[in-house]
C-alpha positions in Angstrom: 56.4 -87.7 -52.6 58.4 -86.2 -49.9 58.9 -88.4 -47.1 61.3 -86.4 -44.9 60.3 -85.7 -41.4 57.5 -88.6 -41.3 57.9 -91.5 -39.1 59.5 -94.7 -40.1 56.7 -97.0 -39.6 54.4 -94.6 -41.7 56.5 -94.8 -44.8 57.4 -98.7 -44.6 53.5 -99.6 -44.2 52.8 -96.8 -46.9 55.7 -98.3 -49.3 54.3 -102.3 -48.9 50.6 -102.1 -49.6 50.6 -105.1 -47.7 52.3 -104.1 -44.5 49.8 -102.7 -41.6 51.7 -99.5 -39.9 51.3 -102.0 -36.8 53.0 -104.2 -38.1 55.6 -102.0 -40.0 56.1 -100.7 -36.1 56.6 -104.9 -35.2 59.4 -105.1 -37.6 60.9 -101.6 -37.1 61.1 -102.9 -33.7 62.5 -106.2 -34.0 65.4 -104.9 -36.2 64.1 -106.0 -39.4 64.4 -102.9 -41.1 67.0 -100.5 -41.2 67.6 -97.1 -42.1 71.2 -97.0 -44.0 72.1 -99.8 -41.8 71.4 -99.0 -38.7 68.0 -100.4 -36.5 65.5 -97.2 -35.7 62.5 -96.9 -33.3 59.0 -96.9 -34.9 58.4 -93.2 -34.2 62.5 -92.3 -36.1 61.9 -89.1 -38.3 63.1 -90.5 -42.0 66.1 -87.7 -43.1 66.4 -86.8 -47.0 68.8 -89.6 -48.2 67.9 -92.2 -45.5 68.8 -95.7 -47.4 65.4 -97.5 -45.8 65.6 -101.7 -46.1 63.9 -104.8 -44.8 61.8 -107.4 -45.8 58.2 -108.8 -45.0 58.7 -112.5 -43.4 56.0 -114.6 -44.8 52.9 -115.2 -42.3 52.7 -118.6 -40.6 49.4 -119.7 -41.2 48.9 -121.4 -38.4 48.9 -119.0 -36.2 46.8 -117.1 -38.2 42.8 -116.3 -36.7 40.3 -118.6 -38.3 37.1 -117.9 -39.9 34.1 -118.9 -36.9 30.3 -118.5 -37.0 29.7 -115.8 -34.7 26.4 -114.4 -33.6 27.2 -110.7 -34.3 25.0 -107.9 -32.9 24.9 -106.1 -36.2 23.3 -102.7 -35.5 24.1 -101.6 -39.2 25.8 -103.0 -42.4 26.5 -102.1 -46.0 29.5 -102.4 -48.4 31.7 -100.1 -46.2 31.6 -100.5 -43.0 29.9 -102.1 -39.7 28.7 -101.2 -37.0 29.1 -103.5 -33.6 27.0 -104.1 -30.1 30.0 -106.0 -28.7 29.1 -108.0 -25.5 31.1 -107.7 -22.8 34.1 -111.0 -22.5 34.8 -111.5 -25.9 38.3 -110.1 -27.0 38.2 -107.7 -30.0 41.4 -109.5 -32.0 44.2 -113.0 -31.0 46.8 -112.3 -29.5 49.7 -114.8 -28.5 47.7 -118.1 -27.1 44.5 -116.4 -28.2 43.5 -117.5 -31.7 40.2 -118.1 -31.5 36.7 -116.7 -29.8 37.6 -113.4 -30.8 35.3 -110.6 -33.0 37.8 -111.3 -35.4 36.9 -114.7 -36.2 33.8 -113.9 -36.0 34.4 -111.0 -38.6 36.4 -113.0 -41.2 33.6 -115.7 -41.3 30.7 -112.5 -41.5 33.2 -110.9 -44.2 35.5 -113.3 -46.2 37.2 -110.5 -48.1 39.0 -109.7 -44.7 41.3 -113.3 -46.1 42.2 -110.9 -49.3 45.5 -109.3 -49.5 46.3 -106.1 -47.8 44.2 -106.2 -45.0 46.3 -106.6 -41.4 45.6 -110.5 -40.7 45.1 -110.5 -37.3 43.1 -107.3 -37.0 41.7 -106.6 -40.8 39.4 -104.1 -40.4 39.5 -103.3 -36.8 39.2 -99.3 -36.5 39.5 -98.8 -32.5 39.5 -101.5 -30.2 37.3 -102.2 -26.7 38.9 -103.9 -23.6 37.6 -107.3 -23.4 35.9 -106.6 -20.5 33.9 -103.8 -21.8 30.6 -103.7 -23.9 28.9 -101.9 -26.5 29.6 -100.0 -29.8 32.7 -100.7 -32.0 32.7 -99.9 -35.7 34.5 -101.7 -38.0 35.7 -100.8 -42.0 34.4 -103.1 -44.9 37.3 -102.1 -47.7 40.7 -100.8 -47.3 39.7 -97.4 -48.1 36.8 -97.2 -45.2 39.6 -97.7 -43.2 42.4 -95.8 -43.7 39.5 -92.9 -43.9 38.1 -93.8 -40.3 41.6 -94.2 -38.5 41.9 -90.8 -40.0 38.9 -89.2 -38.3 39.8 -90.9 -34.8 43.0 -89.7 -35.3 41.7 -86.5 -35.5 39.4 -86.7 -33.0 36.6 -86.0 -35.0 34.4 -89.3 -34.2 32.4 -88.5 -31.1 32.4 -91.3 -28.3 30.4 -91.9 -24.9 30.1 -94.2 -23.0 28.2 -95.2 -19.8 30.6 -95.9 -16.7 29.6 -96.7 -13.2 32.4 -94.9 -11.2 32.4 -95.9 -6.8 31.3 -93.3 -4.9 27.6 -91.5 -4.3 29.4 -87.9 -4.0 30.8 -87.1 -7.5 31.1 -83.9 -8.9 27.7 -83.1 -11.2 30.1 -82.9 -14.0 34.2 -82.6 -14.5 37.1 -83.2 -17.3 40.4 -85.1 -16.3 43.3 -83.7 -18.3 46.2 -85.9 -17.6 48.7 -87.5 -19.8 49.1 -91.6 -19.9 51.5 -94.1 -20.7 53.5 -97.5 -19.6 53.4 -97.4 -15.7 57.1 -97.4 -15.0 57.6 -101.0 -12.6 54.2 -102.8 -13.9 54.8 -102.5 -17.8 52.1 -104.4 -18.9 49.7 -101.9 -17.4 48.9 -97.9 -18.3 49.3 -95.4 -15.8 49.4 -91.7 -15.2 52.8 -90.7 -16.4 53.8 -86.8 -16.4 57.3 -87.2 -18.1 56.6 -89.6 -21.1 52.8 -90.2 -21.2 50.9 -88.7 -24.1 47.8 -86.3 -23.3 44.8 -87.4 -22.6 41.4 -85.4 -22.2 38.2 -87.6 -20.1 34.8 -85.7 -19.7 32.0 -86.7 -17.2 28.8 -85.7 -16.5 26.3 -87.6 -13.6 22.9 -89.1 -15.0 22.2 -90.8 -11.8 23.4 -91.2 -8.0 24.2 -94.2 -5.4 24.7 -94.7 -2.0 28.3 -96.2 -2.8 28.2 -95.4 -6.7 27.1 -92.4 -9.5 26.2 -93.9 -12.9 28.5 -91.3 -15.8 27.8 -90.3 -19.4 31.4 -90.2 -19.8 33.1 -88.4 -23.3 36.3 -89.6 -24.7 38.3 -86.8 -26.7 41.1 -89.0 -26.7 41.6 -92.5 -27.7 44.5 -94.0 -25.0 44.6 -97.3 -23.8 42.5 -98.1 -20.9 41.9 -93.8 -20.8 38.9 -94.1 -18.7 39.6 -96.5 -16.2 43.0 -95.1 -15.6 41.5 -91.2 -15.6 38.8 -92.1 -12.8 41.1 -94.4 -10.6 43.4 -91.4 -10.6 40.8 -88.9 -9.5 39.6 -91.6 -6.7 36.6 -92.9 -8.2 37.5 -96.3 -10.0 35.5 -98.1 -12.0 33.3 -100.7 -10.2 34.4 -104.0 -11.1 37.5 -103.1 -12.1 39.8 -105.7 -10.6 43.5 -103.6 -12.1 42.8 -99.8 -11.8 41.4 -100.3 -8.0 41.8 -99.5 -4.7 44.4 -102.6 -3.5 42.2 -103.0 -0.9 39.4 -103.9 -3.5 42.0 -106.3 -6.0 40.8 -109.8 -6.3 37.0 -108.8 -4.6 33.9 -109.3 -6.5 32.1 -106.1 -5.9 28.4 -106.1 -7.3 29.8 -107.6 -10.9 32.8 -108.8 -11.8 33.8 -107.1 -14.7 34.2 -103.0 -15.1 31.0 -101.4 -15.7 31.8 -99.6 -18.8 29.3 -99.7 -21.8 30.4 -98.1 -25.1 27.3 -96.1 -25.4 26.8 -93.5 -28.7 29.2 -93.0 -31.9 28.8 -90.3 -34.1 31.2 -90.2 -37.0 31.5 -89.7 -41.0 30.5 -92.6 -43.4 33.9 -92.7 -45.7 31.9 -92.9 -48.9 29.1 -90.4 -48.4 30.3 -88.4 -46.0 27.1 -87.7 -44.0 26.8 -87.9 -40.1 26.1 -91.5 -38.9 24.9 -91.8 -34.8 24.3 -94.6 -33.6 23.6 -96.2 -29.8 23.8 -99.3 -27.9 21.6 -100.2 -25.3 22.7 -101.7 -21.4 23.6 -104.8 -21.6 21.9 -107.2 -19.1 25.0 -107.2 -16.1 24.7 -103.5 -16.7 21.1 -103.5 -15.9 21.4 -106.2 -12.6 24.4 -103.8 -11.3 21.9 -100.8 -11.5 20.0 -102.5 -9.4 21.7 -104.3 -7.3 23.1 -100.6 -6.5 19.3 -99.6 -4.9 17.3 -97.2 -5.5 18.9 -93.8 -6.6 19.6 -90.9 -3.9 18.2 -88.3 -6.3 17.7 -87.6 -9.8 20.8 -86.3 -11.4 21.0 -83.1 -14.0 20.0 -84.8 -17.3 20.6 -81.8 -19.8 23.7 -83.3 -21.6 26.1 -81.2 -23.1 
């Protein structure tokens, strides 16, 4: 196959069955593979008679997630995928100091295959991720063909996904789209911002289902998929997330304000099963701190336009 003008990590993780394109990306990085020699970046366009070499280290297995009994919300199961109410505080996959009380110990335990070969071992099958801090629907692929299908289709953009968001403020526009491109902010790395000269694009939707004195509850659409996309769109359009203690007013940072985490609820998914290929919706309800924030918030000014688009 012709491999010229696709991107390094693609062909590594496509050349080692056993190598994730993450973590293909890790080693690109990390200078343990080379292209004729020389160390690339992740996103290098392979050239016809690029010499491409590196090796796999071998996984420690101690820091490796564990299998854990896990109460799962389960909302449906069969030999290709699942689909996940996550509650809000429990971290999708470990990170470094993070190994266990994640969905991913949880899901190893739930699905012991995930300890087979070829699956990424610290997030096998993990299709899209959720903030740690935010509930509701995540789906999450059975075999390694479920999920190199669904990262396709969310690639793509052709998995629908809403979510419920309380955003501060009682006079929001009835309905609006944020168009603007994210990426690292450039002094505080380790957080997303708005960034016009290297971001990538990013495309939020919003429509109001109900209005506050100091808030509007959002059926909010995500077209694209970019880290933290909808609490960085709305704290750039001066409507942050309540309880969002990083993309906030400074004035707000550190201040529990009606809840203490953001109020963002992964809401409705509608995608493509990868084996049968017919449409699959499904919808998680509020989750209880959802529900006390509502009404801690009163009652509602008026009823908002319902007719969703």
């Amino acid at each position: 196959m012709d491999q010229a003008d696709l991107r390094l990590d693609q062909v590594f993780s496509t050349a080692i069955e056993t190598c994730s394109r993450s973590q293909a990306a890790e080693l690109i990085s990390g200078g343990k593979v080379l292209v004729s020699g020389m160390k690339k970046r992740p996103g290098y366009r392979v050239k016809k008679g690029d010499v491409i070499s590196g090796r796999i280290p071998e996984p420690v297995t101690a820091d490796l997630p564990k299998p854990e009994p896990m109460d799962l919300s389960i909302l449906f199961e069969d030999a290709h995928l699942l689909v996940i109410d996550k509650p809000p505080g429990l971290v999708v996959h470990p990170g470094p100091g993070n190994l266990c009380n994640t969905l991913v110990n949880g899901l190893i335990h739930h699905v012991p295959a995930f300890l087979d070969g070829g699956w990424d071992p610290v997030r096998p099958g993990i299709v899209h991720r959720l903030d740690k801090d935010t509930s509701g629907l995540i789906v999450v692929a059975k075999t390694l063909t479920s999920l190199s299908f669904l990262q396709k289709e969310f690639k793509q953009r052709r998995v629908e996904k809403r979510y419920l968001a309380l955003a501060e403020g009682g006079a929001i526009a009835p309905r609006g789209e944020i168009l603007l491109p994210l990426g690292r902010h450039p002094v505080r790395r380790k957080i997303m911002a708005v960034n016009h000269e290297t971001g990538k694009d990013a495309r939020t939707s919003w429509q109001v289902l109900e209005r506050f004195s100091q808030a509007c509850l959002l059926d909010v659409r995500l077209h694209t998929g970019r880290t933290h996309q909808i609490r960085i769109h709305f704290y750039a359009m001066d409507m942050p997330l309540l309880g969002d203690n990083v993309y906030q007013y400074r004035r707000n940072r550190g201040k529990k304000i009606l809840t203490d985490r953001q109020m963002l609820h992964s809401w409705k998914i509608r995608f493509r099963h990868p084996y049968s290929g017919r449409e699959m919706a499904f919808e998680a309800e509020m989750p209880p701190d959802f529900v006390q924030t509502l009404v801690r918030l009163g009652p509602s000014d008026k009823e908002a336009d319902t007719s969703l688009s």
